[in-house]
C-alpha positions in Angstrom: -17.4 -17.6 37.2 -17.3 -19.8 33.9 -15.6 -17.8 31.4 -17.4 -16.2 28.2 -15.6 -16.8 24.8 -14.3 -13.7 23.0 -16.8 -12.9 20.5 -17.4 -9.7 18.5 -20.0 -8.0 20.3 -17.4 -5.0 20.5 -17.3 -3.9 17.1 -14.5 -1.6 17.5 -12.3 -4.2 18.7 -11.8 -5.4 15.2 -11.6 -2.6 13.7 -9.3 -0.7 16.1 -6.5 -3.8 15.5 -6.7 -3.3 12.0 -5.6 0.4 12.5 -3.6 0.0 15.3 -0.9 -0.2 12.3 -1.4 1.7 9.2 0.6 3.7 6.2 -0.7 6.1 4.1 -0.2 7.4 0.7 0.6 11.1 -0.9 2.4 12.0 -4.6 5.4 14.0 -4.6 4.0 17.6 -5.8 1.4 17.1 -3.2 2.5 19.6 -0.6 -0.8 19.9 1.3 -0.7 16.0 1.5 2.7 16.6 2.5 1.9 19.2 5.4 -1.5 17.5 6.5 1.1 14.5 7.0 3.1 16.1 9.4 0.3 17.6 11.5 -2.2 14.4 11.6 0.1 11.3 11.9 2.3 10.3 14.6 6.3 10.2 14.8 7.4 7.2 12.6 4.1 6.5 10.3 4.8 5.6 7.2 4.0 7.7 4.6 4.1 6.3 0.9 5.1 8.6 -1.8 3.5 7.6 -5.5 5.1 7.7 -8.6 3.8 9.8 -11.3 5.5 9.5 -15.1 6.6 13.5 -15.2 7.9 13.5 -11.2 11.2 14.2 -11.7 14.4 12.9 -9.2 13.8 16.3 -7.6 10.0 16.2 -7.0 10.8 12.6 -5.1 13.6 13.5 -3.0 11.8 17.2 -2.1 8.7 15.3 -0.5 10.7 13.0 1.0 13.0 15.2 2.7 10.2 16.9 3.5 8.4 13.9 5.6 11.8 13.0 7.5 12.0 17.0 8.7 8.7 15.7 10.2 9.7 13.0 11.9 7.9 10.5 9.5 9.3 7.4 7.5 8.6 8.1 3.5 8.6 5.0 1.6 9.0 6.1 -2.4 7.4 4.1 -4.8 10.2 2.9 -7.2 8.5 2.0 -10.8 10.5 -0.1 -13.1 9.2 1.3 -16.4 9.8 4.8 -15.2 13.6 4.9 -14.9 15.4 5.6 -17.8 18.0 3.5 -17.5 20.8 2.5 -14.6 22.6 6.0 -14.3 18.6 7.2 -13.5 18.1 4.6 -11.3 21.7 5.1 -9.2 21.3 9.2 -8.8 17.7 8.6 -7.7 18.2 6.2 -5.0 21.2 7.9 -3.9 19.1 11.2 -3.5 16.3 9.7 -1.4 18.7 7.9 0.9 20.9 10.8 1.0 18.1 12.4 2.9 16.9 9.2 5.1 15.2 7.3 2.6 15.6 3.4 4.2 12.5 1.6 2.8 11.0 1.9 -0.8 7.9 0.1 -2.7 9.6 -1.5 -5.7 7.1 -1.2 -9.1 6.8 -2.4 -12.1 4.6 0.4 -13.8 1.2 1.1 -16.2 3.6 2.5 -18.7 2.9 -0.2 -22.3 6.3 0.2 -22.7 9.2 1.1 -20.1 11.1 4.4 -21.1 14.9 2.5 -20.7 15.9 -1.1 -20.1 14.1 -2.1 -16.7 10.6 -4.0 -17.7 9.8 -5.3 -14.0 9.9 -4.9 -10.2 12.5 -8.0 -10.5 14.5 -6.1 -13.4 15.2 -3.5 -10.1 15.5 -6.1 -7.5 18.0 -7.8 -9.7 20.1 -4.6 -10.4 21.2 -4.8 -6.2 21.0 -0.9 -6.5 18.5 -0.9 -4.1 20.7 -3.3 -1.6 24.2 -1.5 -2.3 22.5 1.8 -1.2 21.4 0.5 2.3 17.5 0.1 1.4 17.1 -2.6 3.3 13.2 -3.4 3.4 11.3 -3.4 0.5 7.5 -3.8 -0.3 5.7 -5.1 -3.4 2.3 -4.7 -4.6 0.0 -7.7 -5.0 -3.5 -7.7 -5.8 -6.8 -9.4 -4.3 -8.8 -8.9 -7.7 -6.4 -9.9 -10.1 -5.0 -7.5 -12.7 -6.8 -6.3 -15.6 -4.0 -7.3 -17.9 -2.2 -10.0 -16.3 -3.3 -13.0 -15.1 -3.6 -14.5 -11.9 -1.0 -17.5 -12.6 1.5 -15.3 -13.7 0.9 -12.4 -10.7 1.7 -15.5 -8.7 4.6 -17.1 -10.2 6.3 -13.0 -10.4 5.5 -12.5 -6.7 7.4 -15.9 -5.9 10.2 -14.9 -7.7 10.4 -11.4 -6.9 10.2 -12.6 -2.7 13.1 -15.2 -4.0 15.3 -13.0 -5.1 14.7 -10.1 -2.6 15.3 -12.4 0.2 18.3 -14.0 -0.9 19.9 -10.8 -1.0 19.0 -9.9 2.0 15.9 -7.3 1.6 12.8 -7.5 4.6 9.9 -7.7 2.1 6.2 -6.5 3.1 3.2 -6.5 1.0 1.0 -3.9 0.0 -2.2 -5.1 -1.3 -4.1 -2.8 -4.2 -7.5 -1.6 -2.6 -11.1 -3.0 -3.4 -14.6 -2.5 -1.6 -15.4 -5.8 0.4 -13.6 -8.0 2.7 -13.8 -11.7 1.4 -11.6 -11.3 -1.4 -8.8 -9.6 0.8 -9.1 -12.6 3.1 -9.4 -15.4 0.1 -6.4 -13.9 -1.8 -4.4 -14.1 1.8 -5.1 -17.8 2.1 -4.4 -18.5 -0.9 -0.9 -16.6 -0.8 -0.2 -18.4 3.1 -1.4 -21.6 1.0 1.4 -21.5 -1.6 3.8 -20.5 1.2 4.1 -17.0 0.9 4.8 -16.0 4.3 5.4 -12.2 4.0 3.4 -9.7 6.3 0.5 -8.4 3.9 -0.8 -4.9 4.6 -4.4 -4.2 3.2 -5.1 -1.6 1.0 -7.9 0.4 1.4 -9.2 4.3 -0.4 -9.8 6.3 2.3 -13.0 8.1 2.9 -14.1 9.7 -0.2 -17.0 10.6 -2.1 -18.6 7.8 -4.2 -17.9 9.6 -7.7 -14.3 10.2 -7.0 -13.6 6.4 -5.9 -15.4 5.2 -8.9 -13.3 7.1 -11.4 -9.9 5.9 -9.0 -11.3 2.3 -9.6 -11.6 2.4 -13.0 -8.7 3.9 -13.4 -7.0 1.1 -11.3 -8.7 -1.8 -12.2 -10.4 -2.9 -9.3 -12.5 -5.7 -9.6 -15.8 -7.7 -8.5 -16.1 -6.0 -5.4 -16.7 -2.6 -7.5 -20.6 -3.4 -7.1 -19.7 -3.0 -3.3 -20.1 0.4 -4.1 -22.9 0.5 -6.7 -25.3 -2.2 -5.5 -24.9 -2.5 -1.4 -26.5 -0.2 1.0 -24.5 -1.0 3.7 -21.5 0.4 3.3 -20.5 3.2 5.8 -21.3 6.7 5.1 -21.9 10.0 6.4 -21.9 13.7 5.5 -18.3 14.5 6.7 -16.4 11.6 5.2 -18.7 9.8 2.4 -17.8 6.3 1.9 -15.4 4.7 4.1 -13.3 1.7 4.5 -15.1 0.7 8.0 -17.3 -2.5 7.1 -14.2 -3.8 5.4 -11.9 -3.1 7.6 -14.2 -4.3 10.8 -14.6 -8.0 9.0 -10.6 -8.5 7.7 -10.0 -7.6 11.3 -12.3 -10.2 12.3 -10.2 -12.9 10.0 -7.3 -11.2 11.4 -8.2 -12.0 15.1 -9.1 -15.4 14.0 -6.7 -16.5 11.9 -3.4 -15.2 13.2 -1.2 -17.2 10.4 -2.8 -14.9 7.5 -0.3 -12.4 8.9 -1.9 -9.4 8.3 0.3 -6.2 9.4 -2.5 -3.4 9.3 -3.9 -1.1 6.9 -2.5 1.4 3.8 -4.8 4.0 3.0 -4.9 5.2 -0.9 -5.9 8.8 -0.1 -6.6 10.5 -3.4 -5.2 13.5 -2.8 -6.9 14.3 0.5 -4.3 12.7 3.2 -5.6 14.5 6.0 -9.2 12.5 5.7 -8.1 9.3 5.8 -5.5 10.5 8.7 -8.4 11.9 10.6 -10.6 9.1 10.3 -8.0 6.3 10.8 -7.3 8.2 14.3 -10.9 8.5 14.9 -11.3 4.8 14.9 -8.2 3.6 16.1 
């Protein structure tokens, strides 16, 4: 019997490899984030653990103590323009790796100005503070839509030197990608990174199910792009009563690209969860 080519007649076949590895996200004072963590993902997920101006080093090192007592891996975000200064920096990753901290998401912050002398992700990168203390893999933000107040040229020529530097001292670097509402600018922004020889596993940020006001205002408030009209002009984006809008059309077509084009190097899917971990939990192991 002549063989059939693979073609995407199985939906969930895309859509299943793109959560066959994913990471979610919580913030530090979060404890029923914290808990739903524990009792939805398995042993060894990744659970991101946002910055927030007035967390303090306690706050931080509390959650993440917290996640490894579950058998999880946190991964604090480290913001550059949060830290006071090097003695702030030096206590707090001491703290988090005191208690099994190994991997963090290095920053640079929202802040207009930093509150002590680092500016940049690179500023903490530089400082080796992050190497000296054992953190050896590292992830940095990029983002598919551009940033509202830096430009695209300059997102690019920071990302090169932030992997430069990272790398030659020795970090594992992984990207995190901020989250938007339709596939094609994930995948164009991935081959265009692979195209300037960025090589770097991207994982692709997605908001987890949520109802359409609440990932409007999160948009806003992030600066997501074009594909905002994903959620204000399309019909087709997957909803029901339980879960309201969810990632699933987007996540079913990068998957596609994924299966496709195996040099994009895609490495799964983060979930921003706005403050309700346990839905996007429940709905990534509902599809998986």
């Amino acid at each position: 019997m002549q063989a059939v080519p693979f073609k995407f007649h199985q939906e969930t076949a895309p859509l299943a490899a793109m959560l066959s590895h994913f990471s979610t996200e919580l913030t530090a004072k979060d404890a029923a984030s914290i808990s739903a963590a524990g009792q939805y993902l398995g042993r060894g997920a990744e659970v991101f653990i946002a910055s927030l101006p007035k967390n303090t080093v306690a706050d931080f090192v509390g959650a993440a103590r917290s996640l490894v007592l579950a058998k999880l891996i946190p991964v604090p975000h480290i913001v550059a323009r949060n830290i006071s200064g090097r003695d702030h920096l030096e206590d707090l990753v001491k703290q988090l790796v005191d208690v099994g901290v190994t991997r963090v998401l290095v920053l640079g912050g929202d802040r207009d100005l930093p509150i002590g002398q680092y500016d940049c992700a690179l500023d903490l990168i530089k400082s080796d503070v992050l190497r000296r203390h054992g953190i050896k893999r590292i992830y940095l933000g990029c983002y598919p839509e551009g940033h509202p107040r830096i430009s695209q040229e300059a997102l690019l020529s920071a990302l090169k030197a932030k992997l430069a530097v990272a790398k030659g001292i020795g970090h594992h670097v992984e990207l995190i990608s901020q989250f938007c509402f339709e596939a094609q600018p994930v995948i164009d922004f991935t081959r265009a990174l692979r195209g300037h020889g960025i090589d770097s596993p991207l994982r692709v940020g997605v908001a987890g199910p949520a109802d359409h006001a609440l990932l409007v205002k999160y948009a806003l408030i992030c600066g997501v792009g074009a594909s905002m009209r994903a959620l204000q002009e399309r019909g087709d984006l997957t909803r029901n009563m339980l879960t309201g809008v969810t990632p699933e059309t987007l996540l079913r077509q990068v998957g596609e690209a994924m299966i496709l084009e195996p040099e994009l190097n895609i490495a799964g899917t983060h979930f921003f969860t706005f403050g309700s971990l346990a839905r996007s939990a429940k709905w990534a192991r509902q599809h998986s």
